[in-house]
FILUM-663885 format. One record per residue (C-alpha): residue number from 0; x, y, z; residue in three letters. Coordinates in steps of 0.001 Angstrom, whole numbers. Example, Ala and Ser with C-alpha at 12.3 -4.5 7.8 and 13.67 -1.06 7.14 Angstrom:
<sites>
SITE;0;12300;-4500;7800;ala
SITE;1;13670;-1060;7140;ser
</sites>
This chain:
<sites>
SITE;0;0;0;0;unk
SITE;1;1430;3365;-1179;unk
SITE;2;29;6782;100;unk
SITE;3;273;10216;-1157;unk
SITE;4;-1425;13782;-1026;unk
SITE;5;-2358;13373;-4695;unk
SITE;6;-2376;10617;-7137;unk
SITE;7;-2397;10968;-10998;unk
SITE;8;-2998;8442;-13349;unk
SITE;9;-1032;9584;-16775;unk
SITE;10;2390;10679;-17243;unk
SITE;11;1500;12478;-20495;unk
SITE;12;924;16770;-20349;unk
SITE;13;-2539;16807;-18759;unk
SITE;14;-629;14540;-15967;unk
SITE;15;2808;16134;-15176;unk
SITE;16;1244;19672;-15328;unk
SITE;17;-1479;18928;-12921;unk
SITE;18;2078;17507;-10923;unk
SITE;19;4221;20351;-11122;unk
SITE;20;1131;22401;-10021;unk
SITE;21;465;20695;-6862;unk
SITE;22;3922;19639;-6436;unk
SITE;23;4003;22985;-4687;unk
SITE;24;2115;22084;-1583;unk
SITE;25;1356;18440;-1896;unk
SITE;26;3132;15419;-2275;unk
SITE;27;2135;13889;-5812;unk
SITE;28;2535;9969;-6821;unk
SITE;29;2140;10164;-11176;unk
SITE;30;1264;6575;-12021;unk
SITE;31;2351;5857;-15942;unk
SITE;32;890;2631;-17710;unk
SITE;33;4100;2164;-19592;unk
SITE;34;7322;4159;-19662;unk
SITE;35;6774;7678;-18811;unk
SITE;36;7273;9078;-22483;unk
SITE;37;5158;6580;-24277;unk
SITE;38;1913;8314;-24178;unk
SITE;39;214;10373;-26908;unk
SITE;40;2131;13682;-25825;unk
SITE;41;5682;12625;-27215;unk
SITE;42;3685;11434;-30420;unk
SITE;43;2285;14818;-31557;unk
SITE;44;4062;16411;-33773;unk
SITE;45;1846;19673;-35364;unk
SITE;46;1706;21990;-32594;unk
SITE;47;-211;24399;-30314;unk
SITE;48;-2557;27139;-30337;unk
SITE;49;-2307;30008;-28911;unk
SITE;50;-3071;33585;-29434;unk
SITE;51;507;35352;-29910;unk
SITE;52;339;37165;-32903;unk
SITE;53;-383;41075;-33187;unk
SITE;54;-3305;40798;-36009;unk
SITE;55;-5243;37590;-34238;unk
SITE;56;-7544;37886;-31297;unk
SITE;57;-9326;35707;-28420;unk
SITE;58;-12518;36606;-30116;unk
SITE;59;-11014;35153;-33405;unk
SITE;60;-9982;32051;-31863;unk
SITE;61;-13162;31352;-29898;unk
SITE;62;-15195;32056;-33298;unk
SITE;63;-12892;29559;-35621;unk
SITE;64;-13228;26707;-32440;unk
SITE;65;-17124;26764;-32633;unk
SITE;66;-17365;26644;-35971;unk
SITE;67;-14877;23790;-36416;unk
SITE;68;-17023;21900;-33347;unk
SITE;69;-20269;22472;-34871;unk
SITE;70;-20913;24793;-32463;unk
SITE;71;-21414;21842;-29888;unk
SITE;72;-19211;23132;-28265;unk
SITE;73;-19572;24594;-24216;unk
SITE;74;-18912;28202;-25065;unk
SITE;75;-17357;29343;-21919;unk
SITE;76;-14537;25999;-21880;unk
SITE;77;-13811;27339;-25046;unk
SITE;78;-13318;30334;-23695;unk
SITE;79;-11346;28962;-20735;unk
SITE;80;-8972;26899;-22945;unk
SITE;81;-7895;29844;-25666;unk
SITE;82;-7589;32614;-23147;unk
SITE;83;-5838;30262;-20861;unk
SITE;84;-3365;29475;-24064;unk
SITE;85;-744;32353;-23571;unk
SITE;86;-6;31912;-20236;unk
SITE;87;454;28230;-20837;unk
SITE;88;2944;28540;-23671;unk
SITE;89;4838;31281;-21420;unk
SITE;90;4889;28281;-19030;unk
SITE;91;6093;25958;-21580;unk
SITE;92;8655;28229;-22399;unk
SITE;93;10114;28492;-19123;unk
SITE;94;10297;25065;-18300;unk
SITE;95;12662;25015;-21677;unk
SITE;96;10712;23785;-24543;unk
SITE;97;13007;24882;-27258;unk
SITE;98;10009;26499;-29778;unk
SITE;99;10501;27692;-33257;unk
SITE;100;11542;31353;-33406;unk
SITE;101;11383;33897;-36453;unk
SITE;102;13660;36785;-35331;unk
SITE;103;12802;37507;-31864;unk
SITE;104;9460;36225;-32070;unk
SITE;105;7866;32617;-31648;unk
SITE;106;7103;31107;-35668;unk
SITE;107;4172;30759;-35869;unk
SITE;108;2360;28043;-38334;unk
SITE;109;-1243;27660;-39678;unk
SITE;110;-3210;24821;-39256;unk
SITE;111;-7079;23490;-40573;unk
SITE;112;-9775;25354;-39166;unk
SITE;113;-7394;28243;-38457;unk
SITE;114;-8076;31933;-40175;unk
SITE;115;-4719;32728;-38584;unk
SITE;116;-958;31677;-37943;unk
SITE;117;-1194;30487;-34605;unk
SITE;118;364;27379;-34191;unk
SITE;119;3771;27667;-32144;unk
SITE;120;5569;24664;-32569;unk
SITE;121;9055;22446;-32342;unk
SITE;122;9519;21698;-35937;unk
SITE;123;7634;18540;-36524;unk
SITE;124;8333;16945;-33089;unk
SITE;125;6400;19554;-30903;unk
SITE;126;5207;16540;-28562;unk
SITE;127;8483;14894;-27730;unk
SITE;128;9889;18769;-26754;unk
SITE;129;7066;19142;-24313;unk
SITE;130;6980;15883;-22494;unk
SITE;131;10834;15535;-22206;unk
SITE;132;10397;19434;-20762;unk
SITE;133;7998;18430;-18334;unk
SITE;134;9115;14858;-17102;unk
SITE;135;12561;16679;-16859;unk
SITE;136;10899;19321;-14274;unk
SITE;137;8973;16279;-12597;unk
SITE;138;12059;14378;-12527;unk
SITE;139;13818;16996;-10350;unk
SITE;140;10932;18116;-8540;unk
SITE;141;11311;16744;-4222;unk
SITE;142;7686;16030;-4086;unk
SITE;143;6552;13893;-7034;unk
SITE;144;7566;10409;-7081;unk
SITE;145;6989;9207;-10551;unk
SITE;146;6181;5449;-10809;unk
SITE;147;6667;3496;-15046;unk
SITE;148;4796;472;-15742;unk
SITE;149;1831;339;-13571;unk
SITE;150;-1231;-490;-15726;unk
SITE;151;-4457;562;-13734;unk
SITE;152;-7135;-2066;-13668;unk
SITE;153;-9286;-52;-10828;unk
SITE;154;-10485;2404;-8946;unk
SITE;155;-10821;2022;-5198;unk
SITE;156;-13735;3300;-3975;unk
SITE;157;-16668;2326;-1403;unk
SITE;158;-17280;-607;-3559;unk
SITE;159;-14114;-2249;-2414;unk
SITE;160;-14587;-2270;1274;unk
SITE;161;-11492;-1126;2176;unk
SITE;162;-10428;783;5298;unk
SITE;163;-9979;3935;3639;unk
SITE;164;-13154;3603;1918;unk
SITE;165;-16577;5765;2052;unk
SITE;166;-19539;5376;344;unk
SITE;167;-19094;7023;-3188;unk
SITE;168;-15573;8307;-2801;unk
SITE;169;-12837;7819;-4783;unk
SITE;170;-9484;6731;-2243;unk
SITE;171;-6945;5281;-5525;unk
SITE;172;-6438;2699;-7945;unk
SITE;173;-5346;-860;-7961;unk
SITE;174;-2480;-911;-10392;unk
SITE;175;-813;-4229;-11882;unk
SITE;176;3091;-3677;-11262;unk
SITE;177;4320;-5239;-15085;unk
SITE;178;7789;-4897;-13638;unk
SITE;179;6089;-7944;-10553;unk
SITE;180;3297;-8700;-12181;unk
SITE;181;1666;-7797;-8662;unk
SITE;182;-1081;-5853;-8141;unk
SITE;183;-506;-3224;-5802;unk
SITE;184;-2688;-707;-4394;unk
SITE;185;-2253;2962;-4137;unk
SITE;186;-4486;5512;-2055;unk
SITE;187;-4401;9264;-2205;unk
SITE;188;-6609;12447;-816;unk
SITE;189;-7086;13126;-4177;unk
SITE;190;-7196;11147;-7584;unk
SITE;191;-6230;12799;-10737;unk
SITE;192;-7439;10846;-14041;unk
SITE;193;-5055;11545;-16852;unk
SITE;194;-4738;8648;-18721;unk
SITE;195;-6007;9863;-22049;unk
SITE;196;-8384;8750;-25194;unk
SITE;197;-9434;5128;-26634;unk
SITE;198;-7815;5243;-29927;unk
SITE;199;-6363;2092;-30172;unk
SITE;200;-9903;327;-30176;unk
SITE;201;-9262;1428;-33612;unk
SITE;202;-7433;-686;-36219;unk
SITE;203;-5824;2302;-37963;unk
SITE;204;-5004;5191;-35073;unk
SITE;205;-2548;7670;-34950;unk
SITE;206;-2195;7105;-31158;unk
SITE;207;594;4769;-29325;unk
SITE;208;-872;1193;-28357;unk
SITE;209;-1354;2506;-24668;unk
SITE;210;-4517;5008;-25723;unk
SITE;211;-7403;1922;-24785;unk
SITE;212;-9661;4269;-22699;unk
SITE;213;-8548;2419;-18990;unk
SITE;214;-9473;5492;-17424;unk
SITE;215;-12441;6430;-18993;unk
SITE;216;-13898;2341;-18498;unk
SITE;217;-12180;2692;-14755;unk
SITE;218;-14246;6282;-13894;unk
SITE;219;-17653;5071;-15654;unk
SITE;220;-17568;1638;-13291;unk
SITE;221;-17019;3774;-10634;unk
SITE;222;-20488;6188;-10808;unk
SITE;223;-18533;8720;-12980;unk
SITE;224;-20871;9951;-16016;unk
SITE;225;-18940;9863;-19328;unk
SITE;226;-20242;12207;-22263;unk
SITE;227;-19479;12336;-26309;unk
SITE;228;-17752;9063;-26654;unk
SITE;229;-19009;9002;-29932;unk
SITE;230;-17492;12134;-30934;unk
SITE;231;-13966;10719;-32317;unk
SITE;232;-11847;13024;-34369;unk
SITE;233;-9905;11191;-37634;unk
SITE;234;-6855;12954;-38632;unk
SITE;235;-7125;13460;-42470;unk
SITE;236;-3147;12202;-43388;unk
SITE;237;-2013;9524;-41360;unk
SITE;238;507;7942;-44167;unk
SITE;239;-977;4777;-46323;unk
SITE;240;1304;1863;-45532;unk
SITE;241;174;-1582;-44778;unk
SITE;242;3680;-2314;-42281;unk
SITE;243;3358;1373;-40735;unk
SITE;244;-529;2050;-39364;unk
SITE;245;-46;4355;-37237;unk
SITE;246;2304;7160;-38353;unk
SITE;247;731;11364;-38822;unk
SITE;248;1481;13487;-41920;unk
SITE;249;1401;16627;-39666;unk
SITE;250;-1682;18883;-40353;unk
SITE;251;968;21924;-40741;unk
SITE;252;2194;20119;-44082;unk
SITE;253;-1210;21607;-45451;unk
SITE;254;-515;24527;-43669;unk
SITE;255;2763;25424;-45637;unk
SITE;256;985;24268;-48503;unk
SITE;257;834;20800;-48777;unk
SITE;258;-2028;19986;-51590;unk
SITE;259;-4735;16635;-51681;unk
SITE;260;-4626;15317;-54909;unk
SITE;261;-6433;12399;-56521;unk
SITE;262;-4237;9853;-57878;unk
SITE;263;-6477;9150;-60922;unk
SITE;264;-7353;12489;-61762;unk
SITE;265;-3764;13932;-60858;unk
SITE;266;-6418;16775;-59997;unk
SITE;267;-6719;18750;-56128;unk
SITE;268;-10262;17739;-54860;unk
SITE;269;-10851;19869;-51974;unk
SITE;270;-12273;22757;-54085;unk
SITE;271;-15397;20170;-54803;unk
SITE;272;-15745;19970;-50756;unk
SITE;273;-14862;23061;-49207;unk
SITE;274;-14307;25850;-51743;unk
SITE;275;-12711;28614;-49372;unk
SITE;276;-10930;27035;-47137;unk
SITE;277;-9702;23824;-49303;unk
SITE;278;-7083;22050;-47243;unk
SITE;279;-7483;24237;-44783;unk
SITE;280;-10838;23084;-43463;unk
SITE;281;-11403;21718;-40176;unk
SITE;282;-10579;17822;-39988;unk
SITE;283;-13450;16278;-39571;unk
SITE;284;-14166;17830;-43064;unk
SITE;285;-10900;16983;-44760;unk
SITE;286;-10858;13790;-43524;unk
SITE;287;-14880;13185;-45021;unk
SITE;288;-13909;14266;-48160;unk
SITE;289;-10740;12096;-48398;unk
SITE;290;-13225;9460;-47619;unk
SITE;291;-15562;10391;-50303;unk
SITE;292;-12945;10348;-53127;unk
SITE;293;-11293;7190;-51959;unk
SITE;294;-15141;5716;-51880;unk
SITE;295;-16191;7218;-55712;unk
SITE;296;-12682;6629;-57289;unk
SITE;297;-12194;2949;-55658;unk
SITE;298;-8814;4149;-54627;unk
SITE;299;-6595;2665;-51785;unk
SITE;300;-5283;6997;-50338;unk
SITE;301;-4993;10077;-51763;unk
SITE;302;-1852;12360;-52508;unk
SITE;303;-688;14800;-50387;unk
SITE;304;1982;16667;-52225;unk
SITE;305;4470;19571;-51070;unk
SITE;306;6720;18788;-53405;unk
SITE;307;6451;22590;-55171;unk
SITE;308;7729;24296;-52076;unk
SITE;309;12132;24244;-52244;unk
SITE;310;13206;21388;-50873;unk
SITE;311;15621;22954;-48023;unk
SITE;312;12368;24550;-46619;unk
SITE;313;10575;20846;-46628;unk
SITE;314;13579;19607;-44954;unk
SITE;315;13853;22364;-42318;unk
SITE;316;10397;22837;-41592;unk
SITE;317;9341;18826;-41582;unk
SITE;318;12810;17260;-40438;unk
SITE;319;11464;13953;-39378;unk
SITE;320;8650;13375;-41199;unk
SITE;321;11087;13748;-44289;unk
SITE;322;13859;11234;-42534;unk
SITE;323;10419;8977;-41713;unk
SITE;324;9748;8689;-45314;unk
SITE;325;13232;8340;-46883;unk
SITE;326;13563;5105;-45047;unk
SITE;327;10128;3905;-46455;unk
SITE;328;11364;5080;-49978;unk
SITE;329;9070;7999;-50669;unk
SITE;330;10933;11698;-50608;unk
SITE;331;8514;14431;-49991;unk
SITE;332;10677;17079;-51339;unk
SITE;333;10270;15061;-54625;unk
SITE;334;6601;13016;-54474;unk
SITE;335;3768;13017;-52934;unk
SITE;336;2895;11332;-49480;unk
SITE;337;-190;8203;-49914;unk
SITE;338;-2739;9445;-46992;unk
SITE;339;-5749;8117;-45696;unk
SITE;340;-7393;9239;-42311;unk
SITE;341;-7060;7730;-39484;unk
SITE;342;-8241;7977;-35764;unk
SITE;343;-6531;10437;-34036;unk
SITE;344;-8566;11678;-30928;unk
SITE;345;-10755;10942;-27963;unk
SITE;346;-13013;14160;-27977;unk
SITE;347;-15280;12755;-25402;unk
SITE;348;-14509;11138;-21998;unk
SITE;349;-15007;11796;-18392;unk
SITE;350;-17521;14481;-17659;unk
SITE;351;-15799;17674;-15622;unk
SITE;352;-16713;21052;-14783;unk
SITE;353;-13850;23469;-15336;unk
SITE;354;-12254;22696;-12658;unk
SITE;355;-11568;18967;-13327;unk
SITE;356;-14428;17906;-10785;unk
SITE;357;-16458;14524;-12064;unk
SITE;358;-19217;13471;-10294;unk
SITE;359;-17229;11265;-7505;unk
SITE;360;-15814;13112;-4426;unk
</sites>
């Protein structure tokens, strides 16, 4: 039995921030499933919005993020989450995430759904920078105890008729110790779920083999009400390859101008689907119109082709995507990329008010 002030399940960026936060006057235990890089943070490689540039505005931001949700969205999270955004990428910055500058200022991309540049970013790897900056600052920090390889099975709760148990309240998690295979328990004062989405019940998913929704199945058995797990988002350009099913053509390849093309016709489509804002349209509708060509034409994936822009400006801009490629014999600098979509998000989950509260004390 291991105690703490705070427990948190996920040692992705939800996770270790909630850690460093608390880690100020509480004594945090950060449970990880597998190693404490392997979640979907060190995968994504676009970027992250903020508002940062001189000609863009909250009001802007909030406006493009309803339209691209349908307007289903809660208007005043929305508002939380984009006027929040500054401050956290100040906070990134500070902990040493290395991101892209143009002269003295942050370079900033574009990305679907977008009407500005706002997309700060560590070249195509913008994932990797953040977690290693924040496991680093967990790693060093006296009062968070960071424990790899425990794979959560359940939460502890009144159910389990323990001594630290009361009716309806959340006290841990059982966790199976891979390292022992021994299931240990772990209580807390607090339980932080951060163990992210449920893409891998998906055959073809951008996100690492870990993502099986543990933590949305552990809350919902426990009396916790889950919302909008029907809402998954598919990432337009994952890459077509039948030995590699999970790897992301970046969404800021379209935003430097990266073009859909149909094989057959040779011929952009996106003008048929979404005349103004072409590749540039929010996912969901990229990633339904990929699916319509691929459907009408019979075809296997579509192009996605940057191969107009210099190459030295692919290569800088896209550095491991290009290296990716190379070694499956396809240069982007040269060719186009074979995309289809793929699943790339959990939109829905574990139902919170804005301050992280679910229905279980």
């Amino acid at each position: 039995m291991s105690e703490a002030d705070v427990l948190i399940i996920g040692s992705g960026a939800a996770g270790l921030t909630a850690a460093l936060t608390l880690a100020e006057r509480c004594k945090v235990l950060v449970l990880a499933k597998g190693a404490l890089n392997s979640g979907s943070t060190a995968w994504a490689q676009g970027g992250i919005a903020a508002v940062l540039d001189a000609g863009d505005t909250f009001e802007e931001h909030i406006r493009d993020t309803m339209i691209a949700g349908a307007g289903l969205n809660r208007r005043e999270t929305v508002e939380f989450v984009i006027e929040s955004a500054p401050h956290a990428i100040d906070r990134l910055m500070e902990l040493g995430v290395p991101f892209n500058t143009e002269g003295a200022n942050l370079h900033l991309t574009r990305e679907g759904g977008h009407s500005h540049r706002r997309i700060v970013h560590v070249a195509d790897a913008t994932g990797w920078a953040v977690q290693m900056a924040l496991l680093k600052a967990a790693e060093e920090h006296p009062n968070i105890t960071l424990l790899p390889n425990r794979s959560c099975i359940e939460l502890i709760t009144g159910k389990n008729e323990l001594r630290y148990s009361g009716s309806g309240r959340v006290w841990g998690v059982y966790a199976l110790n891979t390292e022992t295979d021994r299931v240990e328990a772990y209580t807390a004062r607090a339980t932080i779920m951060a163990s992210g989405g449920a893409g891998r019940v998906y055959q073809f998913s951008t996100a690492p083999r870990g993502a099986t929704g543990d933590g949305i199945a552990m809350a919902w058995r426990a009396g916790a009400r889950v919302s909008n797990m029907e809402m998954m988002q598919f990432h337009p350009t994952c890459l077509y390859n039948l030995d590699v099913k999970n790897f992301l053509i970046t969404e800021a390849v379209r935003g430097e101008g990266g073009r859909l093309i149909n094989p057959r016709t040779g011929k952009r489509f996106m003008e048929y689907y979404d005349p103004e804002r072409l590749e540039l349209a929010p996912r969901d509708v990229v990633a339904r119109a990929i699916d319509s060509e691929i459907k009408r034409f019979g075809l296997d994936y579509v192009h996605l082709d940057i191969s107009h822009q210099p190459p030295e400006f692919v290569r800088e801009h896209f550095p491991n995507i290009h290296e990716k490629l190379l070694g499956l014999g396809i240069d982007m600098t040269k060719e186009p990329i074979p995309v289809v979509p793929a699943q790339h998000y959990t939109c829905g989950g574990i139902l919170t008010d804005l301050q992280g509260r679910t229905d279980l004390p």
